[in-house]
N, C-alpha and C positions, 0 to 999 in steps of 0.2 A: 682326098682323104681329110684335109683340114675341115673343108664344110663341112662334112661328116659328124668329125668328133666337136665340131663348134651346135651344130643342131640336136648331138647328144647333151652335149651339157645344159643347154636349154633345156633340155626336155627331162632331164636331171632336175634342175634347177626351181622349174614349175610344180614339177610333182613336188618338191620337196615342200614346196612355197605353199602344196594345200594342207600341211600339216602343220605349219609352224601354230607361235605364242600358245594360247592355251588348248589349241585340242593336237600336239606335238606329242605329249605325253600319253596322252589316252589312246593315238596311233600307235605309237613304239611299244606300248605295251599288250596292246591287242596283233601287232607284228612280231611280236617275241612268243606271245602262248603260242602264235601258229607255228612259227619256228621250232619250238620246243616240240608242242605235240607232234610234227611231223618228222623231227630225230630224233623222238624215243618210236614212233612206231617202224621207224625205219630202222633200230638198231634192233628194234625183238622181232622183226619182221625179215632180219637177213642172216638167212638161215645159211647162206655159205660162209659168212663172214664170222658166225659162232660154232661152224666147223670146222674150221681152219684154227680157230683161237684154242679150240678143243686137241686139238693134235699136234698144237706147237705145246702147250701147257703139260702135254703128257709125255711127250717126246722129250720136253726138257723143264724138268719143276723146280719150285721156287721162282726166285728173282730173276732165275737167268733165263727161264720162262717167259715168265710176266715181262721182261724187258722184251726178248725176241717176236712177242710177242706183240708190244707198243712199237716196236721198230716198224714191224712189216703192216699192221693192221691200224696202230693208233689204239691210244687207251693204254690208262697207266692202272685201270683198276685192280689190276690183279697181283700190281705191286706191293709190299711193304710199305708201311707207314714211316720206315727210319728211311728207306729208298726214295720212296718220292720226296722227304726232306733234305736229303742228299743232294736230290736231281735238281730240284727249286730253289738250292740256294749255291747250287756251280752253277746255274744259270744253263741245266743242260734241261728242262722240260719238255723243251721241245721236238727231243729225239723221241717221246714215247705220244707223242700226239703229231698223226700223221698229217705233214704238214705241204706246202710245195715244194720241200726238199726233196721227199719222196716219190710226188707224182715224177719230177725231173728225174730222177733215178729209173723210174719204172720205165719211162716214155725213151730214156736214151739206151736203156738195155733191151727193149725191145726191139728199138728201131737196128741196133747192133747186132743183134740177133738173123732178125728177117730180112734183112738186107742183101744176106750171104748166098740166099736162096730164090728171093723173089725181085720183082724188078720194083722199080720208086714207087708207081701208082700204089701197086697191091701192097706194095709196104707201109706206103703211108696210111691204108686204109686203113690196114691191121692196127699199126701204132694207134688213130683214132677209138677203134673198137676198145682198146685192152686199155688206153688211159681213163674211157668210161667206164670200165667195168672196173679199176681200183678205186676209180674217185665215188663207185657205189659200195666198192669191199673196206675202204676207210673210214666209214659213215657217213660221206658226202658235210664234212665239216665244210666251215667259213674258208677257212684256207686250203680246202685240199679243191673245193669248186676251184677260188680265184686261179689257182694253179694248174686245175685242168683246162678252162677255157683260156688260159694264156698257152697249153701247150698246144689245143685245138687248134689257135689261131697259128701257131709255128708252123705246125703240118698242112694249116691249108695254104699258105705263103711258101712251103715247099713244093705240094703241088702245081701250084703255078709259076713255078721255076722264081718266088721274090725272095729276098734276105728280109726275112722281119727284122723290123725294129724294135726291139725291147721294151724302146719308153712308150712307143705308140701300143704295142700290144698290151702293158701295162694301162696304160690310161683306157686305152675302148673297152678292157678288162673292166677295171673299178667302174667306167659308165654302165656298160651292161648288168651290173649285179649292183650298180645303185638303182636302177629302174627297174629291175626284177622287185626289190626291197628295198628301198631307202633306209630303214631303218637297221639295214646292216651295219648302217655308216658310225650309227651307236654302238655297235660288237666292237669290244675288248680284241678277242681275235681278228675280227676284221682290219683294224688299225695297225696294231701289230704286223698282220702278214702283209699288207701293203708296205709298211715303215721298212721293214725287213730284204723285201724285194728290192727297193730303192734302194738299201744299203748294199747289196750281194753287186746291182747293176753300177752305181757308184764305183766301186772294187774294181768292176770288170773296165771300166774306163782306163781308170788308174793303173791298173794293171796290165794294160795293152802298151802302157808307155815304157812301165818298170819289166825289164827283163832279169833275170838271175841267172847264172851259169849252172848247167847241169839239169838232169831231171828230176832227182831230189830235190835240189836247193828251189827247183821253180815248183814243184808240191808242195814244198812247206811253207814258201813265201805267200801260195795262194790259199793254203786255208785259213793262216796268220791273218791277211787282208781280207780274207773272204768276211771270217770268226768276227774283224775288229769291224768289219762294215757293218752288217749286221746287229752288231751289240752297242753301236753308236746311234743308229739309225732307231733304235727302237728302248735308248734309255730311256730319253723323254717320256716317252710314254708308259714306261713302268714306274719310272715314278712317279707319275700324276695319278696314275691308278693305284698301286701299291704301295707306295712310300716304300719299296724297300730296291736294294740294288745290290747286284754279284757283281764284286773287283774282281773274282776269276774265271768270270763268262767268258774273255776271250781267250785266255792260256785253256782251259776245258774245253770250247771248240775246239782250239787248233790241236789238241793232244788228243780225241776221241774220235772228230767229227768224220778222220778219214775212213775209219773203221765201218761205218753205218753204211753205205755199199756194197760192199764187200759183205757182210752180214744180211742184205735182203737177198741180194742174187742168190746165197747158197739155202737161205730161207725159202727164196720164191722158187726156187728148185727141189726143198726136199717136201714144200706143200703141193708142189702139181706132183712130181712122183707119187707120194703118199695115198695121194685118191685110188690109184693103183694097186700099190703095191705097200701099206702102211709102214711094212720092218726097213723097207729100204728106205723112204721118204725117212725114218727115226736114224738111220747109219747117215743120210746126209746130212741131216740136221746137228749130227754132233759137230761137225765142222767148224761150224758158228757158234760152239763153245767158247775156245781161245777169245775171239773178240769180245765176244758179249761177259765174260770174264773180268776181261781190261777193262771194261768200260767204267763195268760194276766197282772194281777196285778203284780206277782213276779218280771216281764221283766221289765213292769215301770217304780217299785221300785229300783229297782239292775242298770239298764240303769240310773236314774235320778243325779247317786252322779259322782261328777266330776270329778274323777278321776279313774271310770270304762274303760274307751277305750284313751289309750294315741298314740298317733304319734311318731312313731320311723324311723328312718335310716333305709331303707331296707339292707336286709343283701347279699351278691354276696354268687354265688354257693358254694365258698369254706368255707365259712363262714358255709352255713347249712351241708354241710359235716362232717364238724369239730363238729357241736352242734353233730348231729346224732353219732358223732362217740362217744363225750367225753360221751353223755348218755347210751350209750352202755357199754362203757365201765364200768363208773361207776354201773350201773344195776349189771352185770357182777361178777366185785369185790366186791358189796354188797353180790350176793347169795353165792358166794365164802367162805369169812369171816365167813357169820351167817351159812350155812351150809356145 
């Protein structure tokens, strides 16, 4: 497996190497129109994906709409303009742009599903089929691929009776979708949902050591670490891009982010009834009222105090280097110390 991802990154590496100094730009951006024009044609071209968007918006309108609707499918268009400011400055965006939070949601309530019925092969098979067919219903963004071929690679490391490893299926992840496109490696989203990843798998480190008493206090303890991993992992990089930063990105995970579960399942259950039967697919759909409710309130509230999203100095590459490094390192020397 090492030679492996040692001859991938070479081959990473080479390709990247025929783009660099002056014709790097004129690739990346001739790699970007292609990217673009093939998700806008793939989003007017997916005709289930704006049927579904169509019978959650009618079933329940407005915001709370438009939000159930960025939960389960991705896309905040159909949101408000005071909401999406809300959403950008709790540092919750990323519940309405379907991300690999939600392939993982989809892929473990699937496989919890068919499991009950069928035997591992035929399960795992199924899990494969229905994690392609949302990562083509979410518009096949940057991060809902990365997150489908890392949950790919889960299921076939189950079939073959292996324990995947996280960082390795992360890293053959980022090789195979830097050779597919190098010039993802410029994608905003790209960066982010890799930063992100590390951060959640950091967490889950850390959190294999820290135990809490009870099964509340260990829920709240893991969205808390889950929220701060992630929102540490991926500062750097909003401010280098944005110059701006949410101080209440991680209290706004940890108070919303349990909710967004719990809200697709009863979503992805009143959209397959619906095709059916529409009036009962709209009675389950009110379910997912309550949450999508809270959410909308908690963003308000957390977005309204003034001092939630402040303006900083973007920070130069070497600068996010150096944060990624010093975190590392410290992480590092923490599990050193304690164990």
């Amino acid at each position: 497996m090492k030679w492996i991802m040692v001859c991938l990154w070479g081959l990473v590496i080479a390709r990247i190497a025929l783009v660099k100094n002056d014709k790097i730009n004129n690739y990346v951006s001739k790699q970007n129109a292609w990217v673009t024009r093939y998700e806008s044609n793939n989003k007017s071209e997916n005709i289930a994906r704006y049927f579904f968007q169509k019978r959650i918006l009618t079933w329940l309108p407005g915001d709370t709409g438009a939000l159930a609707s960025g939960i389960l499918l991705g896309g905040d268009d159909d949101l408000s303009s005071e909401s999406k400011k809300a959403f950008r400055k709790s540092g919750l965006s990323h519940i309405t742009a379907a991300s690999g939070y939600n392939v993982v949601v989809v892929a473990g309530w699937v496989m919890g599903m068919v499991t009950k019925w069928l035997d591992k092969r035929r399960s795992i098979y199924i899990g494969i089929i229905c994690t392609i067919l949302y990562v083509y219903l979410a518009g096949m963004t940057i991060p809902v691929i990365r997150a489908g071929i890392m949950v790919v690679f889960a299921y076939i490391g189950l079939l073959y009776g292996r324990k995947t490893d996280i960082w390795w299926s992360l890293g053959l992840t980022v090789l195979v979708m830097m050779l597919i496109n190098p010039a993802w490696t410029f994608e905003i989203s790209f960066q982010l949902s890799v930063a992100a990843t590390i951060g959640v798998v950091m967490v889950g480190v850390i959190n294999n050591r820290l135990k809490a008493n009870g099964w509340l206090a260990n829920s709240v303890v893991i969205n808390i670490q889950t929220s701060l991993g992630a929102w540490v992992m991926t500062m750097p990089l909003i401010v280098h891009h944005f110059g701006q930063l949410s101080l209440v990105a991680p209290l706004a995970n940890a108070l919303v982010i349990w909710v967004v579960p719990i809200i697709m399942e009863i979503l992805g259950l009143a959209v397959t009834v619906g095709i059916f039967w529409g009036d009962l697919g709209w009675l389950v759909s009110l379910a997912a009222w309550p949450g999508l409710k809270f959410m909308l309130l908690a963003t308000n509230w957390l977005s309204s105090w003034s001092w939630a999203s402040i303006e900083v100095v973007r920070l130069s590459w070497v600068w996010v280097f150096g944060c990624y490094l010093t975190i590392s390192l410290l992480v590092y020397k923490w599990l050193q110390r304690r164990y």
